[in-house]
C-alpha positions in Angstrom: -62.1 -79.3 109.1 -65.7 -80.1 111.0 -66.9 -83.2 112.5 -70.2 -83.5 112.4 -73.1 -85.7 114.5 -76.4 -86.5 113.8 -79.9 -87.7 115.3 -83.0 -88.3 112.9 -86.2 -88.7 114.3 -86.0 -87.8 117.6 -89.1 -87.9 119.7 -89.2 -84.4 121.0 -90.7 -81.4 119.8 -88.5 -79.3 117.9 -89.7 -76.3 120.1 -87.9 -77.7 123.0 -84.4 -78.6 121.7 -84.2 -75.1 120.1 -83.8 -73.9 123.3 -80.8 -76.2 124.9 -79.2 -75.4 121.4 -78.8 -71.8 122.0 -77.4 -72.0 125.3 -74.3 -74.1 123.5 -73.8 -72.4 120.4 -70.6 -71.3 119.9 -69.1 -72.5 123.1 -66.2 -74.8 123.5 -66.8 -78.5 124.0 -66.7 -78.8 127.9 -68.0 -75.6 128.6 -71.4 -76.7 126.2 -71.6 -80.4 128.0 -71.2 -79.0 131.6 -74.4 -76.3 130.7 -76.2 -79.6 129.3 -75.4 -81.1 132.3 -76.6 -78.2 134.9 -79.7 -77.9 132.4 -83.1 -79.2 133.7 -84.8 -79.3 130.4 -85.7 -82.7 128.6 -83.7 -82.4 125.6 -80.6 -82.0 127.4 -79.6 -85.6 127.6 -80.6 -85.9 123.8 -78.1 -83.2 122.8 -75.6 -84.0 125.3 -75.1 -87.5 123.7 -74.6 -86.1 120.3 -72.0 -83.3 121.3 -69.9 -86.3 122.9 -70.4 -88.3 119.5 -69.4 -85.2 117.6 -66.1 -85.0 119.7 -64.9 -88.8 119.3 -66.0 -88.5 115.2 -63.6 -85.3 115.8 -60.9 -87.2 117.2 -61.3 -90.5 115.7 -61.8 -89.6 112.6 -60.1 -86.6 111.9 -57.4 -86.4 114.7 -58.6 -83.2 116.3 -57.3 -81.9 119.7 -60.5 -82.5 121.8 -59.5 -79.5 123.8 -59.7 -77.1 121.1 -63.0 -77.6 120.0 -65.9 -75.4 120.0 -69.8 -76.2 118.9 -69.5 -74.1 115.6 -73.1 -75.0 114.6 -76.0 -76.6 115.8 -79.3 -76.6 114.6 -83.0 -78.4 114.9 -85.1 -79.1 111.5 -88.8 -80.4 111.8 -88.9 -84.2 111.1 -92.2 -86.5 110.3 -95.2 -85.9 112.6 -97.0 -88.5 113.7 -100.7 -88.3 113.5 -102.6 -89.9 116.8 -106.6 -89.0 117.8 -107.7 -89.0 120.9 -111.3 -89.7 121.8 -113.9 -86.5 123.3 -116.9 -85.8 124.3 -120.1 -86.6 121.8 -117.9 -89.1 119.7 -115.7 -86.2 118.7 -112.1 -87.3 117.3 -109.2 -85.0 118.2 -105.5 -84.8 116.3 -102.6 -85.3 118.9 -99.4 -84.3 116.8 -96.4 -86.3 118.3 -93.8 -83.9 117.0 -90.3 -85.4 115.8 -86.7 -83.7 115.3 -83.5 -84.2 113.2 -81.0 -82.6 115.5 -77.1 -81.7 114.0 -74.2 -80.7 115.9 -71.4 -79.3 114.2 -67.9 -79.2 116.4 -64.3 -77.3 114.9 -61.5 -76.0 116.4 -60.6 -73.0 116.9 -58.0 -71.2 115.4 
């Protein structure tokens, strides 16, 4: 059994949640929101509201002991760029990509 959490269309570069994800990968629940916590990077906030949404789906919807679970998977996928030009020198035109990300966070309990 796995509870699962999701956020589509995050504003944040997929670049920079990568990295908060792999400091909680396979670490138990409050272990993975204390290193969110202690983490000064931007997408920690993002990722440390989803784990706590994956824990109550765990325990509200499949009656898991909160105590025994651990971040099984967690993963970042590319979501829609959005395109944005900013103005240069000699009436030049230059693409800004505003990077977006679907974030998943996957929680079980361990055996």
């Amino acid at each position: 059994m796995e509870a699962r959490a999701y956020l589509r269309n995050a504003r944040i570069s997929p670049r920079k949640v990568q990295i908060v994800l792999d400091l909680i990968r396979n670490k138990p629940v409050d272990l993975a929101l204390a290193t969110l916590d202690l983490t000064p990077k931007a997408a920690s906030p993002i990722v440390a509201k989803l784990v706590k949404s994956a824990q109550a789906n765990a325990e509200n919807n499949f009656s898991m002991d909160k105590d025994n679970l651990v971040v099984s998977e967690c993963f970042v996928t590319p979501g829609p760029i959005m395109k944005r030009i900013m103005p240069r020198a000699q009436g030049r035109a230059y693409r800004i990509l505003k990077r977006t990300s679907h974030i998943t966070v996957v929680l079980k309990e361990k055996e």
